[in-house]
Every structure is written in structure tokens, then in C-alpha cells.
N, C-alpha and C positions, 0 to 999 in steps of 0.2 A: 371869322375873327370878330368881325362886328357884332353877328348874335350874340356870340362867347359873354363881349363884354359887355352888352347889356341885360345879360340874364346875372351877371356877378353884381350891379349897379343895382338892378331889383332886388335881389338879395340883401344887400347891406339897406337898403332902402326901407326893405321890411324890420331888418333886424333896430335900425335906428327909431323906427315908430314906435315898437313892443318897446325898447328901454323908455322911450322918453313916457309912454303910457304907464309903466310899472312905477317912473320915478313920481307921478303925479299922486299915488297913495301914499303919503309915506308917512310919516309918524306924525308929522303936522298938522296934516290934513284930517278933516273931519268926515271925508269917502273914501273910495278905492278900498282898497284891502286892511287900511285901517278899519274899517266898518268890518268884513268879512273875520279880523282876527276875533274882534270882539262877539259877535255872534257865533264865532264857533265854539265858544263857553269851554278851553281847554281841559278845564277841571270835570265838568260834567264827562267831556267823552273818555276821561281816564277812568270813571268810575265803576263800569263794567268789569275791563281787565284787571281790575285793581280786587275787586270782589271776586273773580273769576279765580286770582290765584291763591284768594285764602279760601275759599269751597274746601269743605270737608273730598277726600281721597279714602280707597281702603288701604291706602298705609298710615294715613292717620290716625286708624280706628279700628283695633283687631278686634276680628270678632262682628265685625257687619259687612253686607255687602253694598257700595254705596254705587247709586243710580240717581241720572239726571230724572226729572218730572216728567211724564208723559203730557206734554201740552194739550194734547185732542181731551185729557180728564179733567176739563177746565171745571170748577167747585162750581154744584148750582147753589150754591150761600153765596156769593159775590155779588148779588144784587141788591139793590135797596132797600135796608131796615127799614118793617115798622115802625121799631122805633128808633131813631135819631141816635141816642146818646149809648145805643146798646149795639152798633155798628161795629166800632172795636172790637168785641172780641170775636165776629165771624170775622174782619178782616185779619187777624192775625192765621188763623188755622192755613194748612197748607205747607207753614213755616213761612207766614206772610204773605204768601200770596192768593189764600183763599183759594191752593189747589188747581193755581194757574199755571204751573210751570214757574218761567224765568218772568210771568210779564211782572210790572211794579207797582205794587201798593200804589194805594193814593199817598202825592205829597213826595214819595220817595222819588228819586235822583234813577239809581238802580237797581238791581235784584238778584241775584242767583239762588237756587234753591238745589238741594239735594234731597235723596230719596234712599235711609238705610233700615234695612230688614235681617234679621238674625243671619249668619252666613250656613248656619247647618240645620235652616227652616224649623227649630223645635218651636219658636216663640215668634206666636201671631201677632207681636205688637209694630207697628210699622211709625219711624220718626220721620217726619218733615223734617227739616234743616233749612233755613232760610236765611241771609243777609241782606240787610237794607241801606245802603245809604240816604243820607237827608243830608238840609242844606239846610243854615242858620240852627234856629232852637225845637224845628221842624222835630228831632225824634224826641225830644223832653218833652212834645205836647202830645207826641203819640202814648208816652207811657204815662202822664198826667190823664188822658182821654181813659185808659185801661181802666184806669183805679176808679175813676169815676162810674164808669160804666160796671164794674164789681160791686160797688158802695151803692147803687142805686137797684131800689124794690125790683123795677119795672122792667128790668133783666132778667130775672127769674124766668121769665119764657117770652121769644120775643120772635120774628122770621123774618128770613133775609134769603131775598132770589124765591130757590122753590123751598129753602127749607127753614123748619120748625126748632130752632135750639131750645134748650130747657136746662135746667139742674147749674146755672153758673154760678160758679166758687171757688170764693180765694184759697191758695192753697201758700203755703210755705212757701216763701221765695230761697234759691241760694244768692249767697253773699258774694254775688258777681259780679262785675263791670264797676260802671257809676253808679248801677242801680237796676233792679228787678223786680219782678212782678212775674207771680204761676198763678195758674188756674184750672180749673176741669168745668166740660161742658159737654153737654149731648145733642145728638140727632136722631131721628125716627130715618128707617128708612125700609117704609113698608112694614115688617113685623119685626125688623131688625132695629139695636138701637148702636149707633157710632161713638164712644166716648173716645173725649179728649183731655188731654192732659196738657197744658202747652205752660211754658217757662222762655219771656220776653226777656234780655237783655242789653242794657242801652252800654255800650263804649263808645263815649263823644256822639259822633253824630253817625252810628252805624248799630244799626238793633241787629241782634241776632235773638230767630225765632228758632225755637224748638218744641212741636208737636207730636205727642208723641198717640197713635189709636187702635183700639182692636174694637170688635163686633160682637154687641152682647146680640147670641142666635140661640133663643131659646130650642128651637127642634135640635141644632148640634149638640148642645149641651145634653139633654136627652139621647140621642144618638151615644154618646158618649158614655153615657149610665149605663144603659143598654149592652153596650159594646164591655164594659167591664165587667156585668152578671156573666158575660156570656165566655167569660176568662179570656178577654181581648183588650190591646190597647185603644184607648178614643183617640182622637187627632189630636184634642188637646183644647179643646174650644174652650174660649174664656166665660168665667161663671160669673154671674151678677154680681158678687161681690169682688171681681179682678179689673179692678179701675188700671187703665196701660199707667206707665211710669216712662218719665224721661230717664235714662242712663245718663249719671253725671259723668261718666266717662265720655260720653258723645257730646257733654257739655262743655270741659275741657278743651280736648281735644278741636273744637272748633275755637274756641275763644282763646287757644293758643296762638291761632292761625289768624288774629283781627288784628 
């Protein structure tokens, strides 16, 4: 009986320490768990789930099949521009993430990206989809950065990581969000060339990126020719003058869901 009642003694004993420890953070105090609340930045870690559930779906968008980022196809453009002020727009491609999957822009909070391609494969053109949150005036200096880096000579051809862009140009923006900004730019890769087409839009402080690219492949195209002397269909490979195009219905469609 005597164990009994000093193992019930130790018990309340412990339990009296933990409150009186708990009670010493409290909202007055300038430690304890007052310090933990505030470094756990609630806002920040809702930002993921909160992007996570306006991500484009294929019921959002008939007519594509939508797919997360293969992360291992991390973009070799995500590395450090030549030049400075021309940085911008390889960090947009990918659908912001420069082809990294889910990780996050510079400056950005959070990320999600998607990944849609025609659902009955006729149309080589493949869209990024990206979401970005930012913190304070963070995404207005991102798309102030854009225009600038558009408006400036020394963009014309500039490389960033392992690769060479060339051919960057403003393109029509649509009448989106607070504000927007398109573009098209190119890559070499190897004998092939990558164009892109990409259209940035800012709602408050959340960019949504849409890249949209197919493979200028001169031997396919050839191939192709070929294949039609010979009363046959080609694959369909895109011709030098078949710049990809965003779908404003994938543009919608996501901007429904910010």
C-alpha cells in the first residue's frame, strides 16, 4: 500500500511541474511558447495547403490530362544569369519554378505546379501551371522585375545554369488578375530548339504562371514531309513557324480556383 501511494504522489508530482512549466510561457512572457508561437509563422505554413487546394485537377479542365512535376527534371536554366536583370524570365518557365517541380521561386512563401498535356496526345504542346505565394509587395516586384527584364536590349540572349535563351518578347498580355505580363523565349537543346510562350499573372500576392512549349526538331519535321509523299500521316511535329500558345481555358480555369 505504501508503494501504491507513493507512485500516485510521484505522479501528481510530475503532473504539478508540467502545469506550473506550461504556465510560465504565457502570453506575457517574452519566452516559453510565446517565442514558439511566433516562429512558427502560422500563415506561412497554411500556404502550401491553401495552394495545394486551388491546383488545377482534370475536372477543372476538359480536355487535359493534368500531372504533378516530375522533380528528378529539375530545369538546367535555374542557375545563375549572366546577366542579372535578365534572370526573370528563366525563373518564371517551368510555371515558376524553373522546371523544379513543387520547390519555390526565389522570394516566394510557396509553390505548387502542375503539369497538363492534350488528353488524346494529338497536340505536342505541353503547359506548366504554377502558383506562387509571396509576402508583403514581394509579387508586384516580381512582375515589375518581368517588364523590365522584357524592356531591356541585353535579354535578347542571355544564359542561365547550362542554358542559352534567345528570341525574348513581349507578347499580348490577357486582361487578368491586377495585372499581367506574356512572353515567348527560346532554348537550344543540342539541334533542337524549346519555345516558350509563358503568361504571368499577379492576384494580390499570389502569381500564377502559365508556360506553355513544344520542340522545334527539324529531322521530325522532315520525317514528317516524308511520311506524307509517302501517303502517310507524320506525328505531327511542330513547324518553325508553330510558336506553342497558352490555352485561355487553362487560364481561367486556374484563376477560377485563386
Amino acid at each position: 500500500m505504501k508503494s501504491a501511494v507513493s507512485r500516485v504522489v510521484a505522479v501528481v508530482s510530475v503532473v504539478v511541474a508540467l502545469g506550473a512549466s506550461a504556465g510560465c510561457g504565457g502570453s506575457g512572457s517574452d519566452g516559453g511558447d510565446g517565442d514558439a508561437r511566433k516562429s512558427a509563422k502560422p500563415g506561412a505554413s497554411a500556404g502550401p495547403s491553401k495552394l495545394e487546394k486551388a491546383a488545377l485537377t482534370a475536372a477543372d479542365v476538359k480536355g487535359y490530362k493534368v500531372e504533378e512535376p516530375d522533380e528528378s527534371e529539375a530545369g538546367a536554366g535555374s542557375g545563375k544569369p549572366s546577366r542579372a536583370e535578365c534572370g526573370p524570365l528563366a525563373a518564371m518557365l517551368g510555371g515558376g519554378g524553373s522546371g523544379t517541380g513543387d520547390v519555390a521561386p526565389d522570394k516566394a512563401k510557396s509553390h505548387v505546379g502542375r503539369l497538363l498535356t492534350a488528353a488524346d496526345g494529338k497536340d505536342s504542346t505541353t503547359t506548366d501551371v504554377g502558383l506562387s505565394s509571396y509576402a508583403g509587395t514581394d509579387a508586384k516586384q516580381a512582375m515589375a522585375d518581368l517588364r523590365a527584364a522584357l524592356r531591356s536590349k541585353k535579354c535578347a540572349a542571355f544564359r542561365a545554369g547550362e542554358q542559352r535563351y534567345l528570341g525574348a518578347r513581349s507578347l499580348a498580355a490577357p486582361d487578368k488578375g491586377d495585372e499581367a505580363v506574356s512572353y515567348k523565349i527560346a532554348h537550344r537543346r543540342g539541334e533542337y530548339v524549346t519555345r516558350e510562350s509563358v503568361t504571368v499573372v499577379r492576384s494580390g500576392s499570389t502569381l500564377a504562371v502559365f508556360g506553355a512549349s513544344n520542340m522545334y526538331d527539324p529531322e521530325g519535321v522532315q520525317r514528317d514531309k516524308d511520311a506524307e509523299k509517302d501517303g502517310m500521316g507524320g506525328s505531327g511535329t511542330p513547324t518553325a513557324d508553330q510558336d506553342p500558345k497558352v490555352d485561355p481555358k487553362i487560364v481561367d480555369a486556374q484563376l477560377d480556383k485563386v
